[in-house]
N, CA, C and O atoms as a GROMACS GRO file, in nm:
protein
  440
    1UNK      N    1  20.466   6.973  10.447
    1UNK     CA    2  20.327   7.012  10.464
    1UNK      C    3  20.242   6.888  10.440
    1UNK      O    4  20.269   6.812  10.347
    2UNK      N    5  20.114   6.862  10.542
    2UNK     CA    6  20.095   6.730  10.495
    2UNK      C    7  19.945   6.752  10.428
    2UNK      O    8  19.851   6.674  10.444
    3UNK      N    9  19.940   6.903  10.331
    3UNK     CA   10  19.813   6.902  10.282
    3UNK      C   11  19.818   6.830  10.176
    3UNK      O   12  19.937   6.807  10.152
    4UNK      N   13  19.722   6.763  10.068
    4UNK     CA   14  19.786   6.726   9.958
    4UNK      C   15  19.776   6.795   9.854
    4UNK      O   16  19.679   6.870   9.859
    5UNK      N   17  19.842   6.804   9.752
    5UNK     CA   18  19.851   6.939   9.644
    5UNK      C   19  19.689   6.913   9.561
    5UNK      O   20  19.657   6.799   9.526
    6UNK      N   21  19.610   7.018   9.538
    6UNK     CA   22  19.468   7.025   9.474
    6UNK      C   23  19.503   7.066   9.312
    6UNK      O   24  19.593   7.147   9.291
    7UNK      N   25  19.437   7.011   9.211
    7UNK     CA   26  19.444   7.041   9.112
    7UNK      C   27  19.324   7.118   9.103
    7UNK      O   28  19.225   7.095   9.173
    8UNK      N   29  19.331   7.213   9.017
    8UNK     CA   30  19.199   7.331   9.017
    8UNK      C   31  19.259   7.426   8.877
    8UNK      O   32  19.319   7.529   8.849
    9UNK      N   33  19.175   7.270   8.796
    9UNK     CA   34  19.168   7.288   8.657
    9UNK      C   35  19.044   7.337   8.620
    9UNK      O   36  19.030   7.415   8.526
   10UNK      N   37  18.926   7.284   8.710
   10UNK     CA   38  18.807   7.396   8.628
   10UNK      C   39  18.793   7.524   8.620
   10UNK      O   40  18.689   7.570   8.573
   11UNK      N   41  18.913   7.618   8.671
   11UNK     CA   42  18.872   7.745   8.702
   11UNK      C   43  18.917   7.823   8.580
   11UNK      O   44  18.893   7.941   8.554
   12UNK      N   45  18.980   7.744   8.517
   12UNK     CA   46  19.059   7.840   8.420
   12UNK      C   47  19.001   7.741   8.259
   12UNK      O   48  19.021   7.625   8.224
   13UNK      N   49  18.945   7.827   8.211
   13UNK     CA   50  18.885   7.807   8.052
   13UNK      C   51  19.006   7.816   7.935
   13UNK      O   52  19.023   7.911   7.858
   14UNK      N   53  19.096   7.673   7.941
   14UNK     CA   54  19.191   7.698   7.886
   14UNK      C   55  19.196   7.647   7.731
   14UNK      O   56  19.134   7.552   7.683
   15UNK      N   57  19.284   7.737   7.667
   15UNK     CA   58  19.304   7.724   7.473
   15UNK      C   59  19.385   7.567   7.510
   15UNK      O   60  19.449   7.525   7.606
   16UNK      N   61  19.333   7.497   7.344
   16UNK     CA   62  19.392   7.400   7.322
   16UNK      C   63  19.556   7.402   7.381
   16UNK      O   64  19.626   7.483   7.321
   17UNK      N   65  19.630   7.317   7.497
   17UNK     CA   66  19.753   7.330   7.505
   17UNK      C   67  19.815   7.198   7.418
   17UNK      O   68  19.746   7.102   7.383
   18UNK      N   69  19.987   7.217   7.388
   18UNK     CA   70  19.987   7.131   7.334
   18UNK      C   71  20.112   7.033   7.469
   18UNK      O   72  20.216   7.097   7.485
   19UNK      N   73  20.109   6.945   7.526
   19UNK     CA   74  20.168   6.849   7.618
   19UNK      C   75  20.299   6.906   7.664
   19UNK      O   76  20.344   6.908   7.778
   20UNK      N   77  20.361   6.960   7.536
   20UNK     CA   78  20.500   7.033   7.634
   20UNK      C   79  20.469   7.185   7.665
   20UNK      O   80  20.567   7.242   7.713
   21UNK      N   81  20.364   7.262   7.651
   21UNK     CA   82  20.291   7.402   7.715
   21UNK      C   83  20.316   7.359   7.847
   21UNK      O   84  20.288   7.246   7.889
   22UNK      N   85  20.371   7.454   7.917
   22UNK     CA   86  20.326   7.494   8.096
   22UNK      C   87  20.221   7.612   8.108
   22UNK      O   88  20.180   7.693   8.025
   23UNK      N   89  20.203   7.598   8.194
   23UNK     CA   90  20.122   7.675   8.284
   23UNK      C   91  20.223   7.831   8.288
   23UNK      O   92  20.344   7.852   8.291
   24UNK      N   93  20.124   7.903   8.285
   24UNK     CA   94  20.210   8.028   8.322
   24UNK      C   95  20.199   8.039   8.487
   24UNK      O   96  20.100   8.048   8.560
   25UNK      N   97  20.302   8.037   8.508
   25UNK     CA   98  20.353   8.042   8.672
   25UNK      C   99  20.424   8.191   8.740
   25UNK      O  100  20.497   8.257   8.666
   26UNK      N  101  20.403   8.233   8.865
   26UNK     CA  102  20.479   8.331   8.908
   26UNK      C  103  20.634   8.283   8.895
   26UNK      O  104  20.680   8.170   8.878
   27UNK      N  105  20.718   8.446   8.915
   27UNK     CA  106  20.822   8.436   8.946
   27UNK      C  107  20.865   8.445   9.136
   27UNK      O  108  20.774   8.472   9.215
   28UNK      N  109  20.947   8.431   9.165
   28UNK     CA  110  20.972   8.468   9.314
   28UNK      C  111  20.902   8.547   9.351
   28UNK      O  112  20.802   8.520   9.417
   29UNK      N  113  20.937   8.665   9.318
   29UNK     CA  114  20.926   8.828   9.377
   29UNK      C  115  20.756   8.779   9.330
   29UNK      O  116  20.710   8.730   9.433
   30UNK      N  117  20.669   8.774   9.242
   30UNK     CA  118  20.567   8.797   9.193
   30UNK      C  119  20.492   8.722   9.305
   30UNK      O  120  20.412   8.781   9.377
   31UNK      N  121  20.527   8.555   9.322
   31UNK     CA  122  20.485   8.494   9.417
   31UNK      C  123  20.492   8.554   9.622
   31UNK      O  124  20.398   8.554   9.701
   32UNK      N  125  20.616   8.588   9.645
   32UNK     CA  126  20.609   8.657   9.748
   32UNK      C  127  20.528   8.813   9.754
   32UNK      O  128  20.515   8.875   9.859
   33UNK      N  129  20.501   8.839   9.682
   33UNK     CA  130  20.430   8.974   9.713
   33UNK      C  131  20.290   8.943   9.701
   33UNK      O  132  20.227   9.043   9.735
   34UNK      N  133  20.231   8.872   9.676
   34UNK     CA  134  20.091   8.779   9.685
   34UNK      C  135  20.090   8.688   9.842
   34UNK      O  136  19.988   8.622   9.867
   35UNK      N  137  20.188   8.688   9.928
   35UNK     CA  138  20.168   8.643  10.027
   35UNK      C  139  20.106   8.741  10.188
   35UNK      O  140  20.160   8.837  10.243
   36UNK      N  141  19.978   8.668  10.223
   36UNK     CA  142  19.929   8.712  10.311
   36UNK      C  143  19.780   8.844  10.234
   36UNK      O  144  19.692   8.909  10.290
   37UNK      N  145  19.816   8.831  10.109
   37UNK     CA  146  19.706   8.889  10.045
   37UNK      C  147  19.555   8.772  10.074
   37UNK      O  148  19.559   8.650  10.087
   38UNK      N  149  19.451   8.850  10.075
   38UNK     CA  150  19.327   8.814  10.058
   38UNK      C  151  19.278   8.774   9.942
   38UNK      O  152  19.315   8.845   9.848
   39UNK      N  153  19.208   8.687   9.915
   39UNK     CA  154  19.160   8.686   9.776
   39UNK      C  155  19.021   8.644   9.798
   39UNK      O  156  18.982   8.598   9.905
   40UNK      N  157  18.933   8.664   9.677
   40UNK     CA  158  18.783   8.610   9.700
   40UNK      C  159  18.752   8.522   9.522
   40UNK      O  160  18.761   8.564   9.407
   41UNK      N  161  18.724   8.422   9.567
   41UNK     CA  162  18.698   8.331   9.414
   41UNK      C  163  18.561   8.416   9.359
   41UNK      O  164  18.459   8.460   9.412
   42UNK      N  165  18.632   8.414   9.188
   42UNK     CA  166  18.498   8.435   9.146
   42UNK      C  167  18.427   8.338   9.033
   42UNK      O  168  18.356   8.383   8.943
   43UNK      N  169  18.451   8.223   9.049
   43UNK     CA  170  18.403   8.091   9.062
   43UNK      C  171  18.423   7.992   9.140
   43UNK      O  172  18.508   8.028   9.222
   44UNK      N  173  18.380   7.854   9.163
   44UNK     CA  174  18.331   7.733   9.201
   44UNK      C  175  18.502   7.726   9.168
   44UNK      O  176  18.558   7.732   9.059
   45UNK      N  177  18.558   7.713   9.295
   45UNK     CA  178  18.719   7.581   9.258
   45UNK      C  179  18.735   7.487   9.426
   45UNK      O  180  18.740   7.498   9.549
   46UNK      N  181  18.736   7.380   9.291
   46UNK     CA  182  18.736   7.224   9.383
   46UNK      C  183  18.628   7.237   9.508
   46UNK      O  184  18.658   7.240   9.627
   47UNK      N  185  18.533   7.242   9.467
   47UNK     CA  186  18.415   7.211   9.589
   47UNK      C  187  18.481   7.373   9.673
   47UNK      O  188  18.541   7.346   9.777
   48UNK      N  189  18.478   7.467   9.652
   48UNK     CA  190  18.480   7.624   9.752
   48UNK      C  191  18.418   7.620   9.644
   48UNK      O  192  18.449   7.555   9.544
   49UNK      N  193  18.262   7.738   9.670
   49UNK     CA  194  18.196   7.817   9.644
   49UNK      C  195  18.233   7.909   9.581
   49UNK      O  196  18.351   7.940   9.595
   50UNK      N  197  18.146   7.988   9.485
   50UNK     CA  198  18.148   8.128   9.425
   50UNK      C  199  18.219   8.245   9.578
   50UNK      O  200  18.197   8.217   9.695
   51UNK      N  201  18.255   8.300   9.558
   51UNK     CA  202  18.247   8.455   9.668
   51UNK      C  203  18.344   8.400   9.824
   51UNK      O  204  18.360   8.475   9.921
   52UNK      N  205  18.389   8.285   9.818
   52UNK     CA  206  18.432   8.240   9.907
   52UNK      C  207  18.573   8.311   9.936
   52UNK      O  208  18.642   8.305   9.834
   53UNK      N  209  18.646   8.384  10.053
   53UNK     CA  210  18.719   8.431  10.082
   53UNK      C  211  18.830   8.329  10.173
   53UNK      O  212  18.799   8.240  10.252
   54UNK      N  213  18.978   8.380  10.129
   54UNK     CA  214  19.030   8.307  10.176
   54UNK      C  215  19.173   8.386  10.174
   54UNK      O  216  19.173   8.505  10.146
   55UNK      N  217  19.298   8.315  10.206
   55UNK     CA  218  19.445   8.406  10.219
   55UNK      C  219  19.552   8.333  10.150
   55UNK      O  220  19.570   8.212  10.140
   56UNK      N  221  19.599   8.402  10.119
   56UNK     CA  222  19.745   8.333  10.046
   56UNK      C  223  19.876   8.296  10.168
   56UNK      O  224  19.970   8.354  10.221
   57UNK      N  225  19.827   8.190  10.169
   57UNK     CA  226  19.948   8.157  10.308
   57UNK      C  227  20.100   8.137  10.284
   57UNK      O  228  20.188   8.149  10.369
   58UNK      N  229  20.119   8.097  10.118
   58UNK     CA  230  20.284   8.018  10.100
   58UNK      C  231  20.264   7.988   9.959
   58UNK      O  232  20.162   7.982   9.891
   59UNK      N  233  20.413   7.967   9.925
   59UNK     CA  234  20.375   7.932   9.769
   59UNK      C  235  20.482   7.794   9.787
   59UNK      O  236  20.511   7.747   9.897
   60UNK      N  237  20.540   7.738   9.639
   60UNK     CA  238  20.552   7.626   9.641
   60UNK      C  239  20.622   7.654   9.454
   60UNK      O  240  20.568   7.695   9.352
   61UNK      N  241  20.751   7.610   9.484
   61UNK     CA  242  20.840   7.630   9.374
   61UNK      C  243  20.743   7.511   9.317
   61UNK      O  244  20.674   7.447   9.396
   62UNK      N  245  20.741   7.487   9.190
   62UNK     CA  246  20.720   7.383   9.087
   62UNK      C  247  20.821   7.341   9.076
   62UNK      O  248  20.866   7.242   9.134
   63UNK      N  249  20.896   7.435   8.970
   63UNK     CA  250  20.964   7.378   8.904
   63UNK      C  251  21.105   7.492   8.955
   63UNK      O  252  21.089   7.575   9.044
   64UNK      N  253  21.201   7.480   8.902
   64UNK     CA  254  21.321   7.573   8.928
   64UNK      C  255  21.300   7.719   8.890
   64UNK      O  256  21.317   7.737   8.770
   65UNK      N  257  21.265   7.839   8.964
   65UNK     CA  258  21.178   7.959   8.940
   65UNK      C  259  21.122   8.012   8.904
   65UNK      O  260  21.119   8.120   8.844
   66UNK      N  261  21.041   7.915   8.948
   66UNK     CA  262  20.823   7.902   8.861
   66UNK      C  263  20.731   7.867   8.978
   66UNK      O  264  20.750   7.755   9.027
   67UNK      N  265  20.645   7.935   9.026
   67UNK     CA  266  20.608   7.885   9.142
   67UNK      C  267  20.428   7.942   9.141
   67UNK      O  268  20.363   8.024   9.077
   68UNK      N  269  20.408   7.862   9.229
   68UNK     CA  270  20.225   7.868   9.253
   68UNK      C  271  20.186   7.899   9.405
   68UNK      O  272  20.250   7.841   9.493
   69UNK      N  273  20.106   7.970   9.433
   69UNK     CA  274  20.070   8.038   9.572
   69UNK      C  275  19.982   7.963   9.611
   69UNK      O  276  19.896   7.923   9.532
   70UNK      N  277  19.982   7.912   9.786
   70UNK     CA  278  19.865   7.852   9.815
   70UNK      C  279  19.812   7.940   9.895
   70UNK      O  280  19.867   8.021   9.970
   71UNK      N  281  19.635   7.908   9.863
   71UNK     CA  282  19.536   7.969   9.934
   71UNK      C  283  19.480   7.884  10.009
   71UNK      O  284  19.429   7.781   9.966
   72UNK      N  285  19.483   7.923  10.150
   72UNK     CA  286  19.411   7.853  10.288
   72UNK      C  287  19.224   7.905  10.239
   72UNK      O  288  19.207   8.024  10.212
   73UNK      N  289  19.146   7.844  10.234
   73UNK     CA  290  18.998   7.911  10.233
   73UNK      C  291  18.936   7.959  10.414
   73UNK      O  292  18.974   7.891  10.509
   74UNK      N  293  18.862   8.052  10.431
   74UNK     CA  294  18.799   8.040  10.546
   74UNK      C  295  18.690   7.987  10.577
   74UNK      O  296  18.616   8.033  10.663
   75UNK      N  297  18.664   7.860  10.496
   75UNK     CA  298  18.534   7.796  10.497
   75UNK      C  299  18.596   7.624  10.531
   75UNK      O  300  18.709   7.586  10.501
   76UNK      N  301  18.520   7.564  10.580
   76UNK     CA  302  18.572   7.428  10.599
   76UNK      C  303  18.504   7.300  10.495
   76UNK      O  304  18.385   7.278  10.517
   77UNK      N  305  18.550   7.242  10.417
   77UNK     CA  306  18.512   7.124  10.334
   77UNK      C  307  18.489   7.014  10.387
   77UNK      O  308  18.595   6.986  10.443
   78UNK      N  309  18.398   6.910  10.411
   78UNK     CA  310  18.370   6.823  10.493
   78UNK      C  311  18.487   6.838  10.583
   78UNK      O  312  18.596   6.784  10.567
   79UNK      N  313  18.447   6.926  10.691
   79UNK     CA  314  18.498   6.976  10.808
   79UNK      C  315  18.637   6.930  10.837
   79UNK      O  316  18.679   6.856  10.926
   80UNK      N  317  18.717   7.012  10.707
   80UNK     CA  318  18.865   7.019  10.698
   80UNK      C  319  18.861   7.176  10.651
   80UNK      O  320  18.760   7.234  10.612
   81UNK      N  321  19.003   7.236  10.666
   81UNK     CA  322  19.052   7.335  10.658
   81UNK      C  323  19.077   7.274  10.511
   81UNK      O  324  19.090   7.152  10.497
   82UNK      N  325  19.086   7.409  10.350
   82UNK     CA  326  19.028   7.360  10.226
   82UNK      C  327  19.199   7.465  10.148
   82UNK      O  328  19.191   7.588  10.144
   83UNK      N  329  19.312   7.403  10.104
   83UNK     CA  330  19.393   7.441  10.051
   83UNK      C  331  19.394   7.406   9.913
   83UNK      O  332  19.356   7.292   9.883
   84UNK      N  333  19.432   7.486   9.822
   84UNK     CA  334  19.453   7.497   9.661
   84UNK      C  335  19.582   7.582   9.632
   84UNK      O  336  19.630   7.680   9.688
   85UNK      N  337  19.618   7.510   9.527
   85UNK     CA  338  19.752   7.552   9.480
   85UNK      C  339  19.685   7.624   9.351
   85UNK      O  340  19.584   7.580   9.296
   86UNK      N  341  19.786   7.799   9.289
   86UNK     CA  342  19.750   7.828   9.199
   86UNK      C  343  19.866   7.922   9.081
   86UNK      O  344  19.958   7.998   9.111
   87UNK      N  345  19.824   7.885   8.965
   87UNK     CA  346  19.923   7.918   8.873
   87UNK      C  347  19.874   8.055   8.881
   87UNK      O  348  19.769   8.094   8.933
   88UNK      N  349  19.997   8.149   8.801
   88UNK     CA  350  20.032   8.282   8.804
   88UNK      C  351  19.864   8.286   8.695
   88UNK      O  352  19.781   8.375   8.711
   89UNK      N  353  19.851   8.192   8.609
   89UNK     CA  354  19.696   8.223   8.503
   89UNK      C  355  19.562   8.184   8.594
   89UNK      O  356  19.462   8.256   8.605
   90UNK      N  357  19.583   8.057   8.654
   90UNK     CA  358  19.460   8.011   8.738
   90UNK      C  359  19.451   8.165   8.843
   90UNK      O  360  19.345   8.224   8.867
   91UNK      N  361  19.571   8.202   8.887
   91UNK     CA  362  19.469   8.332   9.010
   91UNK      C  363  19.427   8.388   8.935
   91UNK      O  364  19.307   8.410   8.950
   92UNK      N  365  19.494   8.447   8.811
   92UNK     CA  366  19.418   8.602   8.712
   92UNK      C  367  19.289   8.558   8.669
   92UNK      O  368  19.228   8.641   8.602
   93UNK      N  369  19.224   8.432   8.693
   93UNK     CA  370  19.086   8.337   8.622
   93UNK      C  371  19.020   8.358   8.707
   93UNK      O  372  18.917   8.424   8.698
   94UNK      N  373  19.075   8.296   8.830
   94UNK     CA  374  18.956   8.212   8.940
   94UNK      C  375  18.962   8.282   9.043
   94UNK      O  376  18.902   8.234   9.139
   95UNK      N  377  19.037   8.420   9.065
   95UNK     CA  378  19.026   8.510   9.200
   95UNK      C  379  19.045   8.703   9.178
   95UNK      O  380  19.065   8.772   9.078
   96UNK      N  381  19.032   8.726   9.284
   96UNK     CA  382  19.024   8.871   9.302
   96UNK      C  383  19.064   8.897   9.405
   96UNK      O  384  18.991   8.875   9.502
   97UNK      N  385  19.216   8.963   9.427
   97UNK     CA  386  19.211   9.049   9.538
   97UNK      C  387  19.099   9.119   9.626
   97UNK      O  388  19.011   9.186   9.571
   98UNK      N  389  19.103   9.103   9.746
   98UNK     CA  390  19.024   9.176   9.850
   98UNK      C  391  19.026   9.284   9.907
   98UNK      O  392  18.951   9.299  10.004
   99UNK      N  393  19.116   9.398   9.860
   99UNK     CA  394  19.177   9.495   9.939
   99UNK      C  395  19.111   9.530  10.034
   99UNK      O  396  19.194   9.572  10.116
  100UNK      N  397  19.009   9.541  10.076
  100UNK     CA  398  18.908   9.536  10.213
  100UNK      C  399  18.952   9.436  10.336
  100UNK      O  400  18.956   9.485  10.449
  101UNK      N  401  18.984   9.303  10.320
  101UNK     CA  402  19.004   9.201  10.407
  101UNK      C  403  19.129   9.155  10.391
  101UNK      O  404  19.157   9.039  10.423
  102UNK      N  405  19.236   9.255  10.330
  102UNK     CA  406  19.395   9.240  10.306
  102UNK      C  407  19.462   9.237  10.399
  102UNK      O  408  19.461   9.346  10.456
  103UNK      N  409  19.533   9.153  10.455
  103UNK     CA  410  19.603   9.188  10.588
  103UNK      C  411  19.759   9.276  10.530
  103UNK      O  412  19.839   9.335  10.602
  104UNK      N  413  19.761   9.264  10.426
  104UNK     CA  414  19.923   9.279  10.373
  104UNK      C  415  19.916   9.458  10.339
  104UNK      O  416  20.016   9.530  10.346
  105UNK      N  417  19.779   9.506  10.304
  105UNK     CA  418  19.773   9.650  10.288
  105UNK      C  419  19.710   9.690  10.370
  105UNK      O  420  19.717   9.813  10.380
  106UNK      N  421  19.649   9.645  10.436
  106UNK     CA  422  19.528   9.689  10.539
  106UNK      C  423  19.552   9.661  10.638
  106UNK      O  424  19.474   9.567  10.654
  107UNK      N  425  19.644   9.677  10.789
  107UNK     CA  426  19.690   9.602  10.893
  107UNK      C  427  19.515   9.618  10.983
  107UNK      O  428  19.480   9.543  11.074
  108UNK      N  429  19.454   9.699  10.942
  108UNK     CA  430  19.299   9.686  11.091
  108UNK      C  431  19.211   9.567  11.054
  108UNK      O  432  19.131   9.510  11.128
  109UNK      N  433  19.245   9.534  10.907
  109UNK     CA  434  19.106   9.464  10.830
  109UNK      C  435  19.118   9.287  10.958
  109UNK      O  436  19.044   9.190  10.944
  110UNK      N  437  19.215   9.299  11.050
  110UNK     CA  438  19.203   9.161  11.151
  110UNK      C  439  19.108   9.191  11.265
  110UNK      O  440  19.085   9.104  11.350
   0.00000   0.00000   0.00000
């Protein structure tokens, strides 16, 4: 993939970690069932807007079965298509399911 991976650390208001802490990350199953879901930010991550809607296109093992979902946005960033990678804690922070604009529960919402 030749997007480059986004860090999108402001979204999540995190407790002192200490250097060997990870990130809480999906598992497989957790990560694939978040694919093709809708989501809508409900803050500012990496230059996307508040309310900005977008889809979970793919995820992306980290580490050996720990993995982070990427979201395609439907808005363009100095007129590029706008991808972010996100931990199993950064989505529960910085997004909200859409069930309205879900393609994965909702097959009409296209």
């Amino acid at each position: 993939m030749s997007t480059e991976k986004k860090i999108v650390s402001l979204c999540v208001q995190k407790k002192e970690m200490s250097p060997n802490q990870m990130p809480l990350r999906f598992s497989k199953e957790e990560a694939q069932s978040k694919l093709g879901r809708r989501v809508r930010t409900v803050v500012s991550v990496d230059g996307v807007p508040t309310g900005t809607v977008g889809s979970v296109m793919d995820l992306d093992e980290i580490e050996k079965n720990s993995f982070e979902v990427i979201v395609e946005w439907f808005v363009l960033i100095d007129g590029k298509r706008q991808h972010d990678w996100f931990s199993k804690e950064q989505y529960e922070h910085c997004l909200i399911d859409d069930p309205k604009l879900d393609l994965s529960t909702n097959p009409t919402a296209a």
